[in-house]
C-alpha beads as a LAMMPS data file, in Angstrom:
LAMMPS data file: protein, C-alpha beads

298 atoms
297 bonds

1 atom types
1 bond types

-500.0 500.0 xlo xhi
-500.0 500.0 ylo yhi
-500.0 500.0 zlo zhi

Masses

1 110.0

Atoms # bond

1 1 1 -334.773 -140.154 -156.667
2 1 1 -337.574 -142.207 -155.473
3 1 1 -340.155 -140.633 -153.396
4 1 1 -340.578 -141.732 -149.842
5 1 1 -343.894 -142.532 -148.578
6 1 1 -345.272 -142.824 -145.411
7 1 1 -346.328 -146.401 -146.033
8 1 1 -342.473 -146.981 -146.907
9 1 1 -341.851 -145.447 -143.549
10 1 1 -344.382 -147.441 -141.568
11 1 1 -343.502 -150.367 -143.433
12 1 1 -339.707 -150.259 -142.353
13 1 1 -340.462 -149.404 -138.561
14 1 1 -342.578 -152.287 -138.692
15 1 1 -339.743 -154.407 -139.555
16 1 1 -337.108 -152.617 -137.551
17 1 1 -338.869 -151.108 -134.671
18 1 1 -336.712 -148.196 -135.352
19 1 1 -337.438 -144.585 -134.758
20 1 1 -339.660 -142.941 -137.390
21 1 1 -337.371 -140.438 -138.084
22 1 1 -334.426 -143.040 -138.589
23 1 1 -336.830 -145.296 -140.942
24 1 1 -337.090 -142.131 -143.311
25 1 1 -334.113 -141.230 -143.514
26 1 1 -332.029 -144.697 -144.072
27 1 1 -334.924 -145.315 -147.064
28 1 1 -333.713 -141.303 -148.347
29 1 1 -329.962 -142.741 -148.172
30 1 1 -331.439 -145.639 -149.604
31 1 1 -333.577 -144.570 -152.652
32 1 1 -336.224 -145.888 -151.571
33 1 1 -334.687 -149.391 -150.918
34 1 1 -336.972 -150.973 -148.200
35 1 1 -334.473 -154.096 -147.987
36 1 1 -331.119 -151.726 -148.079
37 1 1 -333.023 -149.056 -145.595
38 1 1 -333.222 -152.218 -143.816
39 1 1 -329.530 -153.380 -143.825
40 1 1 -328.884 -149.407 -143.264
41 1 1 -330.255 -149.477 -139.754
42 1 1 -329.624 -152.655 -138.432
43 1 1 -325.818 -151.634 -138.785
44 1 1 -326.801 -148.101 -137.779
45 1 1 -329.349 -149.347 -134.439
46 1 1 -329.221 -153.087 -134.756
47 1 1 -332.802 -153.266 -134.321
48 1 1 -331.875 -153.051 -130.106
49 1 1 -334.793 -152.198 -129.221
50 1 1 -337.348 -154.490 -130.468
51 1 1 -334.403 -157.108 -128.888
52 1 1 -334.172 -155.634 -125.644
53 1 1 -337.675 -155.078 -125.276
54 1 1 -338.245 -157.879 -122.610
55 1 1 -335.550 -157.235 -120.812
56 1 1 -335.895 -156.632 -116.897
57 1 1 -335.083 -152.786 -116.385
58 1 1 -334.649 -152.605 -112.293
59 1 1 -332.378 -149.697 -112.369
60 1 1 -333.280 -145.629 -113.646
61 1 1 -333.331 -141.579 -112.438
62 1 1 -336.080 -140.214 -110.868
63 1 1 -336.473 -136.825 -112.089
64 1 1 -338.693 -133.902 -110.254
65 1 1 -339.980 -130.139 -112.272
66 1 1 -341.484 -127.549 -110.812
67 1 1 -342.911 -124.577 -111.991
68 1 1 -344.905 -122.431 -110.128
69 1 1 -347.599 -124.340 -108.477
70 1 1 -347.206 -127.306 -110.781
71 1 1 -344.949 -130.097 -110.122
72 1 1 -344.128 -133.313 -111.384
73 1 1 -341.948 -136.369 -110.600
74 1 1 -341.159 -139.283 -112.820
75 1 1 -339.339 -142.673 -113.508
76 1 1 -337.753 -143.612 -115.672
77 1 1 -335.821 -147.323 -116.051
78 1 1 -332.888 -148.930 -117.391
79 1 1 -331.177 -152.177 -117.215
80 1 1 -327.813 -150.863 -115.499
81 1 1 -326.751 -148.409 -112.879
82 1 1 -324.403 -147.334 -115.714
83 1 1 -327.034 -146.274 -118.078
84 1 1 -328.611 -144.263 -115.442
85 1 1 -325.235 -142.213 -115.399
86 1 1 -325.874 -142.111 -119.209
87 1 1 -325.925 -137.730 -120.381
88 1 1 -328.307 -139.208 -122.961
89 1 1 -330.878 -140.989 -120.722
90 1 1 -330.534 -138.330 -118.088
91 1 1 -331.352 -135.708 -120.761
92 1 1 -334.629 -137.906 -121.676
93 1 1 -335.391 -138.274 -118.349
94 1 1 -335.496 -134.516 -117.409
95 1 1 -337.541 -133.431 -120.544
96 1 1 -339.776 -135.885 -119.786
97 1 1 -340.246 -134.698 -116.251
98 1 1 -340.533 -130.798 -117.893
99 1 1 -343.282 -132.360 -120.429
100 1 1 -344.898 -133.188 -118.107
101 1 1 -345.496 -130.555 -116.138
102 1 1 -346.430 -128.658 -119.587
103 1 1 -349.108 -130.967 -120.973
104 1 1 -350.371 -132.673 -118.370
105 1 1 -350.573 -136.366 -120.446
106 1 1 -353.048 -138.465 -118.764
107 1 1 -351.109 -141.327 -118.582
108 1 1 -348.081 -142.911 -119.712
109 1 1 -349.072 -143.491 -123.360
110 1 1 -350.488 -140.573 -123.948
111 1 1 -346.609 -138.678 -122.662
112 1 1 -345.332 -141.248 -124.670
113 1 1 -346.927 -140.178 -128.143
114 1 1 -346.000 -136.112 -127.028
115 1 1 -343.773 -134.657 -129.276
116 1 1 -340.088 -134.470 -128.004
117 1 1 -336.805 -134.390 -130.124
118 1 1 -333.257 -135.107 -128.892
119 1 1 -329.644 -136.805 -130.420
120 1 1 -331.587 -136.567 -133.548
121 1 1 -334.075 -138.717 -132.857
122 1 1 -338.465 -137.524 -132.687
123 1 1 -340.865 -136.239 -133.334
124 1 1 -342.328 -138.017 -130.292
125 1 1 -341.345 -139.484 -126.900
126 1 1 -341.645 -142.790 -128.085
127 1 1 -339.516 -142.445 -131.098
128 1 1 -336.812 -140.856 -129.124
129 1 1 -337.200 -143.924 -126.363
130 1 1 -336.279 -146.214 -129.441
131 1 1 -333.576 -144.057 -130.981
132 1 1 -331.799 -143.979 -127.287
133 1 1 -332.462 -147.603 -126.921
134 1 1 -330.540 -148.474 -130.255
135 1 1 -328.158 -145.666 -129.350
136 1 1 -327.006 -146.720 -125.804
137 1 1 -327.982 -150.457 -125.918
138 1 1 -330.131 -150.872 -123.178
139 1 1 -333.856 -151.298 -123.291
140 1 1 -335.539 -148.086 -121.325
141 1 1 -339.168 -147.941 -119.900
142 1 1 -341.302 -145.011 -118.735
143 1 1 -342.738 -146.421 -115.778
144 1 1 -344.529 -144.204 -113.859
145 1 1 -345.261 -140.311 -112.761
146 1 1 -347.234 -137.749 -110.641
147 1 1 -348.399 -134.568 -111.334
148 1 1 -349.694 -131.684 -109.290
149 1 1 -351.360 -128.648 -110.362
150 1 1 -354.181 -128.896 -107.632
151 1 1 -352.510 -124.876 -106.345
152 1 1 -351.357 -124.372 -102.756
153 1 1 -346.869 -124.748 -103.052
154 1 1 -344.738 -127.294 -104.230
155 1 1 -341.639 -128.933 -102.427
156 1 1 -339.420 -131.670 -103.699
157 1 1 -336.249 -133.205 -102.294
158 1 1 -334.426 -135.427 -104.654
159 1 1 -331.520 -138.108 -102.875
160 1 1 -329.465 -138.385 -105.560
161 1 1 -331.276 -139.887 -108.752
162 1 1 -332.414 -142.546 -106.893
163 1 1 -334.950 -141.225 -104.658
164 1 1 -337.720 -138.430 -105.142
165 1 1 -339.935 -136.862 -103.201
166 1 1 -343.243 -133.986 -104.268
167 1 1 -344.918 -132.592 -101.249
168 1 1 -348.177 -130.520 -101.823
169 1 1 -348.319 -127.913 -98.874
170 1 1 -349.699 -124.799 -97.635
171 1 1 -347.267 -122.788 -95.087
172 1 1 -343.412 -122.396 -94.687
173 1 1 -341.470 -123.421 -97.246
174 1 1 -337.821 -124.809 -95.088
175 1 1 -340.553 -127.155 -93.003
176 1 1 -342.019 -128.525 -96.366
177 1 1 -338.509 -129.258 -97.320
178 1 1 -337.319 -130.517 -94.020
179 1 1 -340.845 -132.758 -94.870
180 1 1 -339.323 -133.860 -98.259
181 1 1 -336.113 -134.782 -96.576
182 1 1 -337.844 -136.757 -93.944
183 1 1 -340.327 -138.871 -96.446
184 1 1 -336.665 -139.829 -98.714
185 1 1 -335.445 -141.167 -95.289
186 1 1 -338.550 -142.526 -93.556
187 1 1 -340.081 -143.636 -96.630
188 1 1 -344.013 -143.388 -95.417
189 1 1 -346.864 -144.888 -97.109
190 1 1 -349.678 -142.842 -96.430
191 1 1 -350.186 -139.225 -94.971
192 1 1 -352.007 -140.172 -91.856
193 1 1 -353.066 -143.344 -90.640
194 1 1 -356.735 -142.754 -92.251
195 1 1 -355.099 -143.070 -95.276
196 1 1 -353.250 -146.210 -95.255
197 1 1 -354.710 -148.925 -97.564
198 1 1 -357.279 -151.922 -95.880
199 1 1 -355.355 -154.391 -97.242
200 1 1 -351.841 -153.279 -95.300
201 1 1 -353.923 -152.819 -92.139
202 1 1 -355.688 -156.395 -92.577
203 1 1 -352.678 -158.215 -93.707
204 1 1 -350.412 -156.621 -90.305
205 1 1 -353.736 -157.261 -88.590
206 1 1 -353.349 -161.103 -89.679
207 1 1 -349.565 -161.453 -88.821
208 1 1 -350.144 -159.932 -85.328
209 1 1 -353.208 -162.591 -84.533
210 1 1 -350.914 -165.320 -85.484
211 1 1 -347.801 -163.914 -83.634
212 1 1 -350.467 -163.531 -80.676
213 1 1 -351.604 -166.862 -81.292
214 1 1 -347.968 -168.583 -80.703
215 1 1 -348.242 -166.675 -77.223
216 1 1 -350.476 -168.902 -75.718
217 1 1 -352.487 -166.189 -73.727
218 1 1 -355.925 -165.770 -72.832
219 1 1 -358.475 -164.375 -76.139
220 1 1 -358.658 -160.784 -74.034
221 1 1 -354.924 -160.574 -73.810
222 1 1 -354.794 -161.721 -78.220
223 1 1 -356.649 -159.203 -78.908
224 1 1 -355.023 -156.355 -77.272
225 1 1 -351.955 -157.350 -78.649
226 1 1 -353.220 -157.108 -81.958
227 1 1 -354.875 -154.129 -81.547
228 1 1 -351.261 -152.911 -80.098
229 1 1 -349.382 -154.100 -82.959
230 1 1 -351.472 -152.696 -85.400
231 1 1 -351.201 -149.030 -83.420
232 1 1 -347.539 -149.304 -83.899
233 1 1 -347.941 -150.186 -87.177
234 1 1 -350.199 -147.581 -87.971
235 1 1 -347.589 -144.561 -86.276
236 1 1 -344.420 -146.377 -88.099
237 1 1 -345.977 -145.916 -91.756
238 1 1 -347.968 -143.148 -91.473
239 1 1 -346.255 -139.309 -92.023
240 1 1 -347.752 -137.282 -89.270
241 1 1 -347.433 -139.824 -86.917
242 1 1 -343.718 -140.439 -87.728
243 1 1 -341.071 -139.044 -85.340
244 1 1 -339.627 -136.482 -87.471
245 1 1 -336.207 -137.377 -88.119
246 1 1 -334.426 -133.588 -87.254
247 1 1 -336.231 -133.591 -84.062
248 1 1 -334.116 -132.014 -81.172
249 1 1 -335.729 -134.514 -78.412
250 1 1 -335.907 -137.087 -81.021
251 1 1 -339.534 -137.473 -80.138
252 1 1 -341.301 -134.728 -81.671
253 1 1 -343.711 -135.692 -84.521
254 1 1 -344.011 -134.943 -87.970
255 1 1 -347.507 -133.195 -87.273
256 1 1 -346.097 -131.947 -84.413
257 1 1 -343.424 -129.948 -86.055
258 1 1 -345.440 -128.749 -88.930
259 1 1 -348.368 -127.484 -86.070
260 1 1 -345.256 -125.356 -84.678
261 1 1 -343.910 -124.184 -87.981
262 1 1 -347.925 -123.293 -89.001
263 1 1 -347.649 -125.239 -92.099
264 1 1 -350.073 -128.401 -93.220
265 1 1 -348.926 -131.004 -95.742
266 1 1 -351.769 -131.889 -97.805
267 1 1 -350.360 -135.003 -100.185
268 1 1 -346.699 -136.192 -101.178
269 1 1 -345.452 -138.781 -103.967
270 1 1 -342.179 -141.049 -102.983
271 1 1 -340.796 -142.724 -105.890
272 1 1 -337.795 -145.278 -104.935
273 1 1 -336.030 -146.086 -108.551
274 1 1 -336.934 -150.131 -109.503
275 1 1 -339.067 -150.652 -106.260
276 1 1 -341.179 -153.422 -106.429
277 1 1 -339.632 -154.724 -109.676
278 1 1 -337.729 -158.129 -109.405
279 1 1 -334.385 -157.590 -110.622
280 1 1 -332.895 -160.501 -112.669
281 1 1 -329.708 -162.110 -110.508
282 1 1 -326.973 -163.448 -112.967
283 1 1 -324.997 -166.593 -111.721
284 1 1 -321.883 -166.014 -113.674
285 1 1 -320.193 -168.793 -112.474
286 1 1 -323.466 -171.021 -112.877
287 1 1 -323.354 -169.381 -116.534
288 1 1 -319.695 -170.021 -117.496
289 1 1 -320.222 -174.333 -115.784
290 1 1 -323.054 -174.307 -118.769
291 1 1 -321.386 -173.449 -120.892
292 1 1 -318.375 -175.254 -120.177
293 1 1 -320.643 -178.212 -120.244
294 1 1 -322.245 -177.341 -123.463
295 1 1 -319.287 -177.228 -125.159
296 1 1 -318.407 -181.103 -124.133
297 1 1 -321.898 -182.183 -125.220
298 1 1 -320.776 -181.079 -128.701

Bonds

1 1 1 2
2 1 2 3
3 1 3 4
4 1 4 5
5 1 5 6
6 1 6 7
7 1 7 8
8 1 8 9
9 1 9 10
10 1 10 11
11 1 11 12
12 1 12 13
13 1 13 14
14 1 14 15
15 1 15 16
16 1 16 17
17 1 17 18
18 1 18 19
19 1 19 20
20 1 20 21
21 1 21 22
22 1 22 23
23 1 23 24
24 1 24 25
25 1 25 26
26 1 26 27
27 1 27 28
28 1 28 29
29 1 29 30
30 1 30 31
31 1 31 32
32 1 32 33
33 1 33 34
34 1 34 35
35 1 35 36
36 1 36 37
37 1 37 38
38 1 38 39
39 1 39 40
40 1 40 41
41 1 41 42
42 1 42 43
43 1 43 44
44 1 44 45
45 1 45 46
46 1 46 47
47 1 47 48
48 1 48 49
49 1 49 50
50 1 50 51
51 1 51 52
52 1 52 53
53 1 53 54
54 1 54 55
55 1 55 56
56 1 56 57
57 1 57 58
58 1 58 59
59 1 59 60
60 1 60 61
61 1 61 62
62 1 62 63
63 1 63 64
64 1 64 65
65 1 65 66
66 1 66 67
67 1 67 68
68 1 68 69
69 1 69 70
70 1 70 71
71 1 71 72
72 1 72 73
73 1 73 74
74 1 74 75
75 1 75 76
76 1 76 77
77 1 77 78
78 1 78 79
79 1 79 80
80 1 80 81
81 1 81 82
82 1 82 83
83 1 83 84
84 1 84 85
85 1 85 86
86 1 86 87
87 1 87 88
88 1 88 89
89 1 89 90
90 1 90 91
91 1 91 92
92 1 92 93
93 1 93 94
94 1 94 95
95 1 95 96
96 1 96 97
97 1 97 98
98 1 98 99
99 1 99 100
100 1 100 101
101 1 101 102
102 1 102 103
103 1 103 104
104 1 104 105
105 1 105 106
106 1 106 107
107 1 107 108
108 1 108 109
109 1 109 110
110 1 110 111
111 1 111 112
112 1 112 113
113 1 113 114
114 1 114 115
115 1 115 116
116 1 116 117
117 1 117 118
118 1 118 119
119 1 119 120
120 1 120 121
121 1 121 122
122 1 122 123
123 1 123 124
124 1 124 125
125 1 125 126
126 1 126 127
127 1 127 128
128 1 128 129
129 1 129 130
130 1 130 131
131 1 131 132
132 1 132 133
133 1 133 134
134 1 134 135
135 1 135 136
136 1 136 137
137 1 137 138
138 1 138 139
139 1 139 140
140 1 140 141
141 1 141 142
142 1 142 143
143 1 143 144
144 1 144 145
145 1 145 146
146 1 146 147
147 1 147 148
148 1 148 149
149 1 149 150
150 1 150 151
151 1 151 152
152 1 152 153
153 1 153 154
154 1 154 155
155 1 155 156
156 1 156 157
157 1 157 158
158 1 158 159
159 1 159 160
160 1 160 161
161 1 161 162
162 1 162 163
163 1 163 164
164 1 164 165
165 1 165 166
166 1 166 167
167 1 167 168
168 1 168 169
169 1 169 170
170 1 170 171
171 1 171 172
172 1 172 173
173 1 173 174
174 1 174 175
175 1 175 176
176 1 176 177
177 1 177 178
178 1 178 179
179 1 179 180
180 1 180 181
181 1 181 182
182 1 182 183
183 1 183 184
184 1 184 185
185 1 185 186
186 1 186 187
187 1 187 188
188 1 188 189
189 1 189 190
190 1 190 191
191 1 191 192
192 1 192 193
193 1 193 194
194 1 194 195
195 1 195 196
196 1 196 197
197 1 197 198
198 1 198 199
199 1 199 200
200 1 200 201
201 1 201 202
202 1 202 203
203 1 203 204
204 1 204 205
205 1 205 206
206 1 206 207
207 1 207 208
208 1 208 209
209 1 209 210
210 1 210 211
211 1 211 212
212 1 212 213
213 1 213 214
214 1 214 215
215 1 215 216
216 1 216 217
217 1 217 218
218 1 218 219
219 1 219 220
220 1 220 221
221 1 221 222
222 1 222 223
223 1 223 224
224 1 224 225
225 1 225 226
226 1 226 227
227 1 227 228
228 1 228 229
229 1 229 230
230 1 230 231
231 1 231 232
232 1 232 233
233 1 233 234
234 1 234 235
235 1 235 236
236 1 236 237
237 1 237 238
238 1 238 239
239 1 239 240
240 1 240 241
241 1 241 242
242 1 242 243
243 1 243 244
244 1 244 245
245 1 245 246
246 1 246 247
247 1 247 248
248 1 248 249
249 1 249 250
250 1 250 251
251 1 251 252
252 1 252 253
253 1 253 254
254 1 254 255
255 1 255 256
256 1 256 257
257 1 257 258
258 1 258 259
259 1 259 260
260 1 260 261
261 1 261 262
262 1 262 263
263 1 263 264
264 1 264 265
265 1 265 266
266 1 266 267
267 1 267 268
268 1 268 269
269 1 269 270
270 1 270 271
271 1 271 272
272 1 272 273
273 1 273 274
274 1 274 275
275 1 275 276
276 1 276 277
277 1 277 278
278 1 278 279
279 1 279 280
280 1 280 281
281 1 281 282
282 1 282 283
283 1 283 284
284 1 284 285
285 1 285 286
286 1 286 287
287 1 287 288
288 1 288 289
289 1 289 290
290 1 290 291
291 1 291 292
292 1 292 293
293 1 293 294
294 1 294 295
295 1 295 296
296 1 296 297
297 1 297 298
C-alpha cells in the first residue's frame, strides 16, 4: 500500500478544500490515488464548501459559557433558519463557545486553527467548519465573540438562539439577570451615555439640526432643540439611563434599580444573530419569468 504523505494530503485539500482529516483518508481508501481521492470526496462532500464559500450567511445561534468568572458569547452563521436548528451546527456552535472560554484565542483565526473534533471531522476548528459545511450543505462562518475573564461575576441571558447577552457585574446575582433580560429586550448600545460612540452622537446631532432647521424658529430655539433631541437620544440608548423594563412605576431606571439592589454593572456584550449583515432577498417569481424567458431564447 502506498504511503500517504503530508504533501499528498495538502495537495488534495488544495484541490478539494476538504477537511484534512477527510483528504487522508479518501487517498488511504484510495492507495494513494490523488485523482481517485479526488473523485472519492467530491461524491463523499462535493467540494460544498469551497462552493458555498461566498454565500451570504444572515442567519446562526448565539451561544454563551460560563465558568466561574470567565464567560464567553459567540456567533456563529448559516445561510438558513433551518441549519441553525441543525444538532450538528448547534453542537459546533457550543464547543466553540466552551473553547473559548478555555483558551482564550485572540481572535477569530487563531479559535479557528484550535484543535476541536466532532462527526468525524478535526483536528482543528477549521477542518471541522469544512467537514460540517460538506456535511449539511450550507456554508457556515465564525463571525464574531467576547470573552471575559477580567474577575468580578458573570450573568448571561440567552432569548432563544437568537439573542445573547454577557453582563460583567459586581453585586446580586437575580438584578444582573433581570439586567441581562432587560439589554435582550432594550437592546442598548453603550453602558452609560459617556460611553456611546462620537460618531452616533454627531450623526443624531446632524439629523436633529436639520429636523430643527425645517422648523423655521429662531437660532436660540435650534439649538435647544438639538441639544433636547440629543438628551433623549442619549437616555434611549444608553443602559443606566434606560427605564428598566420590570419597573413597578414603569419609570424607575436601570441605575436606579441596580443602586437599590446594591449591585453595579461594569460592561455587557449583546449579540443579535445576522445584525448588520444584508441578507440576500430571492424573487422567486422574478427567478422562475427568467427562466421561463431563457428557455424561449433557446
Amino acid at each position: 500500500m502506498a504511503a500517504i504523505t503530508a504533501s499528498m494530503v495538502a495537495e488534495l485539500r488544495a484541490r478539494t478544500d476538504a477537511p484534512m482529516m477527510e483528504c487522508k483518508k479518501a487517498l488511504t481508501e484510495a492507495e494513494g490515488d490523488l485523482a481517485r481521492a479526488e473523485e472519492i470526496l467530491r461524491v463523499k462532500l462535493g467540494n460544498k464548501a469551497g462552493k458555498a464559500a461566498s454565500r451570504v450567511t444572515a442567519e446562526g445561534v448565539i451561544a454563551a459559557a460560563v465558568k466561574g468568572d470567565v464567560g464567553a458569547l459567540v456567533e456563529i452563521n448559516c445561510e438558513t433558519d433551518f441549519v441553525s436548528k441543525n444538532d450538528a451546527f448547534l453542537a459546533f456552535t457550543n464547543a466553540l463557545a466552551n473553547l473559548i472560554v478555555d483558551s482564550n484565542p485572540a481572535d477569530v483565526a487563531a479559535l479557528s486553527a484550535l484543535p476541536l473534533s466532532q462527526e468525524g471531522f478535526g483536528p482543528t476548528v477549521e477542518d471541522v467548519r469544512k467537514g460540517l459545511i460538506g456535511k449539511i450543505g450550507e456554508n457556515m462562518t465564525i463571525r464574531r465573540f467576547q470573552r471575559y475573564a477580567a474577575g468580578g461575576k458573570l450573568a448571561h441571558y440567552l432569548h432563544g438562539t437568537r439573542i445573547g447577552v454577557m453582563v460583567s457585574f459586581d453585586g446580586d446575582e437575580v438584578a444582573a439577570k433581570d439586567v441581562a433580560m432587560h439589554v435582550a429586550a432594550m437592546k442598548p448600545v453603550a453602558l452609560s451615555s459617556a460611553d456611546v460612540p462620537a460618531e452616533l452622537i454627531e450623526k443624531e446631532r446632524k439629523i436633529a439640526a436639520e429636523k430643527a432647521a425645517e422648523s423655521g424658529k429662531a437660532a436660540e430655539f435650534q439649538t435647544k432643540m438639538v441639544d433636547g433631541a440629543v438628551a433623549k437620544y442619549l437616555k434611549e440608548i444608553s443602559l443606566l439611563d434606560q427605564v428598566f423594563v420590570k419597573a413597578p412605576d414603569g419609570k424607575q431606571s436601570v441605575a436606579a434599580m441596580l443602586k437599590d439592589k446594591s449591585t453595579a454593572v461594569k460592561a455587557f456584550t449583546l449579540y443579535v444573530v445576522g445584525e448588520g449583515i444584508e441578507k440576500k432577498v430571492d424573487d422567486f417569481a422574478a427567478e422562475v419569468a427568467a427562466q421561463v424567458a431563457a428557455a424561449k431564447g433557446q
